[in-house]
Wavefront OBJ file of the C-alpha trace (Angstrom):
o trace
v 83.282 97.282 89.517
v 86.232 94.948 89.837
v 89.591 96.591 88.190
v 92.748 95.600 87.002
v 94.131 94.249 89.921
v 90.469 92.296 90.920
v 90.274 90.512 87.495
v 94.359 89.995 87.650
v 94.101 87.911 90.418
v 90.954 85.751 89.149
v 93.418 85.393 85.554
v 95.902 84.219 87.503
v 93.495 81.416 89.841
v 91.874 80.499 86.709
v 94.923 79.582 85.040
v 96.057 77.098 87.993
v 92.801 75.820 88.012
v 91.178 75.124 84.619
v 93.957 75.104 82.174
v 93.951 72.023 80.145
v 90.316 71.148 81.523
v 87.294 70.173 79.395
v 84.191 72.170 79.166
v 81.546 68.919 79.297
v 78.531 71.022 79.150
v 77.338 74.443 79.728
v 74.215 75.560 82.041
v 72.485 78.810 81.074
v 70.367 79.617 83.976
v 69.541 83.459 82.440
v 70.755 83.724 78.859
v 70.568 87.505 79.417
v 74.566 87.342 80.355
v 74.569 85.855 77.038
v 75.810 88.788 74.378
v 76.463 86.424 71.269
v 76.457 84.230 69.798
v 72.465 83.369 71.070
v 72.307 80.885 73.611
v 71.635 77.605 71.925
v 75.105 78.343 69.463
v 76.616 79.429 72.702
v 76.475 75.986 74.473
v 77.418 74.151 71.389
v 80.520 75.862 70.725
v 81.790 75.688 73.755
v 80.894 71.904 74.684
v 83.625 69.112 74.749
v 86.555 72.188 74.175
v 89.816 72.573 75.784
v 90.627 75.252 77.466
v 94.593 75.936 76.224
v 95.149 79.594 77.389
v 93.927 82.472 79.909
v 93.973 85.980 79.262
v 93.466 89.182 80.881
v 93.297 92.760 78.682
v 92.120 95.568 81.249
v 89.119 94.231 82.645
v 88.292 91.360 80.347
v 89.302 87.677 81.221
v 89.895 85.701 77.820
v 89.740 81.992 77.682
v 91.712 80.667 74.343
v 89.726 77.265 73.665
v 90.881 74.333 72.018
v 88.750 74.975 68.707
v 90.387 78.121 68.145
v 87.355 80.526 69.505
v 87.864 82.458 72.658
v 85.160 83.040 76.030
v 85.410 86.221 77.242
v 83.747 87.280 80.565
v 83.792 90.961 81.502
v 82.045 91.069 84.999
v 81.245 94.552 84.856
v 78.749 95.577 88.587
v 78.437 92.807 90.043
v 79.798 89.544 87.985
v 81.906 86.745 89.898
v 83.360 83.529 88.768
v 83.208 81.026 91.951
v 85.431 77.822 91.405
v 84.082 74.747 92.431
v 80.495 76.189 92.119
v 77.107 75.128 93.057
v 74.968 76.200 90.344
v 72.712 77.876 92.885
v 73.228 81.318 92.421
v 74.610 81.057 89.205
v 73.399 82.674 85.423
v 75.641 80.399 83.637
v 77.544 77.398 84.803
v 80.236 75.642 82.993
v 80.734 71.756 83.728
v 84.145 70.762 83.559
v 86.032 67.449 82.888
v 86.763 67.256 86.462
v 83.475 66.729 87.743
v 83.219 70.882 88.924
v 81.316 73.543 88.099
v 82.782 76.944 87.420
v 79.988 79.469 88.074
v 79.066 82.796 86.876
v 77.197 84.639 89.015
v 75.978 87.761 88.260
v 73.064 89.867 90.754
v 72.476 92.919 88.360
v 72.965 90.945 85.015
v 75.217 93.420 83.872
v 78.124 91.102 82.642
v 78.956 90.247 79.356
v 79.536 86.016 78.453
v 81.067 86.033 74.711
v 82.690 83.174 72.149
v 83.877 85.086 69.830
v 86.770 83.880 66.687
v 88.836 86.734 67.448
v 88.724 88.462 70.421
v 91.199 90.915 69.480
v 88.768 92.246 66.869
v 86.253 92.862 69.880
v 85.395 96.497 70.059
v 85.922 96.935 73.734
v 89.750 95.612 72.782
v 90.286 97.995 70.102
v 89.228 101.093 71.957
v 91.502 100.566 74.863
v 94.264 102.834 75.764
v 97.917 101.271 76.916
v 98.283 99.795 80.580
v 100.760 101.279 82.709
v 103.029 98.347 82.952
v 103.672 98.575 79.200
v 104.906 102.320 79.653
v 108.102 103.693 80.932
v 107.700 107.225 83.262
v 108.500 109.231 80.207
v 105.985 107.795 77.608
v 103.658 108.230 80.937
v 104.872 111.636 80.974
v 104.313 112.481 77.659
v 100.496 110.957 77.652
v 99.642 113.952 80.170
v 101.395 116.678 78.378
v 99.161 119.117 77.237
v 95.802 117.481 78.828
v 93.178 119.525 80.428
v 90.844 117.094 81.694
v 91.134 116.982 85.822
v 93.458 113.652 86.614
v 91.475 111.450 88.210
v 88.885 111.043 85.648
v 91.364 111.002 83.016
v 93.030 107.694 84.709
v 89.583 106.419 84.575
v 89.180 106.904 80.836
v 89.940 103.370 79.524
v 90.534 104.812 75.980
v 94.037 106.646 77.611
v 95.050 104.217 79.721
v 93.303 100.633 80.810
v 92.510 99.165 83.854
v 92.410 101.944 86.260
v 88.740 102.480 87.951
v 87.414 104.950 90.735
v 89.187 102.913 93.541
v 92.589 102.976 92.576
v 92.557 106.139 91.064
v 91.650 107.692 94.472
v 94.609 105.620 96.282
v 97.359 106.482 93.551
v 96.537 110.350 93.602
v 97.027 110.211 97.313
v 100.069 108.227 97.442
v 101.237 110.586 94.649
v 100.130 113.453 96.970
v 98.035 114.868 94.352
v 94.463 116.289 94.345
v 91.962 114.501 91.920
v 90.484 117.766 90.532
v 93.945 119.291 89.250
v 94.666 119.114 85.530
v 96.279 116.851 84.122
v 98.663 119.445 82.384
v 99.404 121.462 85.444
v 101.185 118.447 87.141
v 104.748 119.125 86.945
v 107.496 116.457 85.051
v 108.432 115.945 89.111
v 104.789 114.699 89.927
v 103.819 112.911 86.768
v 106.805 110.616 87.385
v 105.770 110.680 91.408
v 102.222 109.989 90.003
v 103.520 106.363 87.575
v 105.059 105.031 90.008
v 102.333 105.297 92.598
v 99.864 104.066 90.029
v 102.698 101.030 90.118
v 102.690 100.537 93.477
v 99.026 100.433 94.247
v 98.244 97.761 91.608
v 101.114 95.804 92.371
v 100.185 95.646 95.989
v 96.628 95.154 95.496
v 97.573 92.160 93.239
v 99.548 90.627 96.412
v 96.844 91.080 98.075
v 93.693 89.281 95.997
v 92.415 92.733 95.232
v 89.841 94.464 97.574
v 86.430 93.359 98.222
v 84.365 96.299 98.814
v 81.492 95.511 97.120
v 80.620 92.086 95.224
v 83.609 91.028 94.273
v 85.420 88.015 95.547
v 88.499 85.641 94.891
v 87.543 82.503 92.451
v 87.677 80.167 95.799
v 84.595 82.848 97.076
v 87.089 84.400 99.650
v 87.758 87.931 99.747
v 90.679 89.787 98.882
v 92.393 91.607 101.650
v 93.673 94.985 99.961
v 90.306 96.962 101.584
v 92.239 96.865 104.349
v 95.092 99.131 103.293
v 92.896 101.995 101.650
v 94.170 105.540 102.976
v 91.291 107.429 101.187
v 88.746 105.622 99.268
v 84.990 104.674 100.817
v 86.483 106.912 103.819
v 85.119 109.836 104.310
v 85.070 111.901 107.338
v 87.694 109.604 108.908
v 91.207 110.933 109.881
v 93.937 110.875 107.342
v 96.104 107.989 108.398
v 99.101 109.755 107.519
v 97.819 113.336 109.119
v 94.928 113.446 111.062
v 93.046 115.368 109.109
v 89.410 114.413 107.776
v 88.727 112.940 104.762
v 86.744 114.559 102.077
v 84.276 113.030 99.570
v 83.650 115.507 95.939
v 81.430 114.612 92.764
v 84.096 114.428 90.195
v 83.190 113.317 86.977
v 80.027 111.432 88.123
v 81.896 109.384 90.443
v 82.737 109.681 94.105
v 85.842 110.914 94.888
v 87.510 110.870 98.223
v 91.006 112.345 99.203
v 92.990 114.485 102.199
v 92.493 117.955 101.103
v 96.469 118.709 103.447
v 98.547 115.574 102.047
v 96.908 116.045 98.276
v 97.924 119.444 96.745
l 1 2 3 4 5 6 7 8 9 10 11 12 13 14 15 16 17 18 19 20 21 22 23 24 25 26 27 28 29 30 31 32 33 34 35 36 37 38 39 40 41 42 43 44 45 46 47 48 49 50 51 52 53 54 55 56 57 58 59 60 61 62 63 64 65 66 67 68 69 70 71 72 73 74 75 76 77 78 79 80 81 82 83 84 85 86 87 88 89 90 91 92 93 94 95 96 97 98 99 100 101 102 103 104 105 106 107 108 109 110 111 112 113 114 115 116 117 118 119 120 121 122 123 124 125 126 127 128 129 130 131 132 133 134 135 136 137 138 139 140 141 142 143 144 145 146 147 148 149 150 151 152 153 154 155 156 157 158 159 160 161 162 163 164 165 166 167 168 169 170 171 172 173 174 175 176 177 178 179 180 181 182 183 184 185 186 187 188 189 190 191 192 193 194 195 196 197 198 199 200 201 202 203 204 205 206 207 208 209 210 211 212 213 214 215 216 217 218 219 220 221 222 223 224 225 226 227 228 229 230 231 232 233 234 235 236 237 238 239 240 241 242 243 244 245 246 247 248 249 250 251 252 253 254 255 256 257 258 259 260 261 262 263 264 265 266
């Protein structure tokens, strides 16, 4: 599933691309993408509007429109947004004032298309927890104190803090030198601040980059990002630390792969 740092860099294409462009019409190829309103109030509310702003909360892209309503596209699997499209592949296309197709392709159908009035009222917006660029090390701090779950899948939970998914959880624990299965409140003040700034790094990084394309995800252009190529843990196991030589392990932790360096992670 594409994280924060995947649907950062799409926000950020979209907004050079489609800002101030017209949606002309609106192609639903599988209305099952559709989640509301149905798909015959879906086209018409979003035909002949302006797209004015472009969001991104966690893992949801929000479009502000022109009539006041907002699209929101969470791509969830397997979703992409390809910029100019085809309409080949696509579940829903979007025909703009320019002549181009913006695409939304989506294998699995698990993505979510909405137009909603207020997408702050949107559930999936009021149950997230803070991103880490809105925290300072000691309000990071602080959010650990006294938690038992094991680390890694507590950066995963999106209700403590957003964006964070199995990928860069695995590749912040290991720059932080810290094994995924500790608790969360056995991690000393010295590597919860190690741990923050890690987190920091990674995303940061992996936004430079165009995020990582390890499964279906890709740039709006259709391109890859190039962070997959800096991973020091995650997708590779029973390869040699890069930093130590020694191999790679892969554990079921929380329901969800986990791979680290049993030597640099402690």
């Amino acid at each position: 599933m594409p994280e924060l740092p995947e649907v950062e860099t799409i926000k950020r294409e979209l907004e050079e691309k489609l800002v101030a462009k017209k949606i002309t019409d609106v192609i639903v190829n599988n209305p099952k993408v559709i989640r509301e309103p149905q798909n015959k109030d879906f086209v018409n509310q979003l035909k002949g509007v302006t797209i004015r702003h472009i969001l991104r909360k966690a893992k949801l892209l929000i479009l502000e429109l022109s009539n006041g309503k907002a699209l929101t596209i969470h791509l969830k699997m397997t979703g992409q947004l390809i910029y100019p499209g085809t309409g080949k592949k696509s579940r829903v296309s979007f025909l703009l004032s320019d002549g181009k197709l913006l695409d939304f392709n989506d294998q699995r159908l698990f993505g979510e298309l909405r137009v909603v009035d207020d997408w702050h009222k949107l559930r999936f917006i009021q149950s997230l927890g803070p991103e880490l660029s809105t925290l300072s090390p000691k309000n990071f701090q602080k959010m650990l104190t006294g938690k038992n779950t094991r680390i890694k899948p507590l950066l995963m939970d999106q209700a403590f803090i957003s964006g964070i998914g199995n990928l860069y959880a695995a590749e912040s624990l290991f720059q932080a030198r810290i094994r995924p299965d500790r608790a969360a409140s056995n991690l000393s003040d010295k590597e919860k601040q190690a741990l923050f700034f890690a987190i920091k790094r990674v995303l940061n990084e992996a936004i430079r980059c165009g995020g990582s394309s390890v499964d279906d995800y890709v740039r709006l252009s259709g391109k890859k990002g190039n962070y997959a190529s800096k991973h020091k843990v995650y997708d590779r196991k029973g390869e040699p630390c890069l930093v130590c030589k020694t191999t790679i392990k892969r554990i079921n932790l929380g329901g969800r792969g986990t791979y680290f360096c049993p030597k640099c992670q402690r």
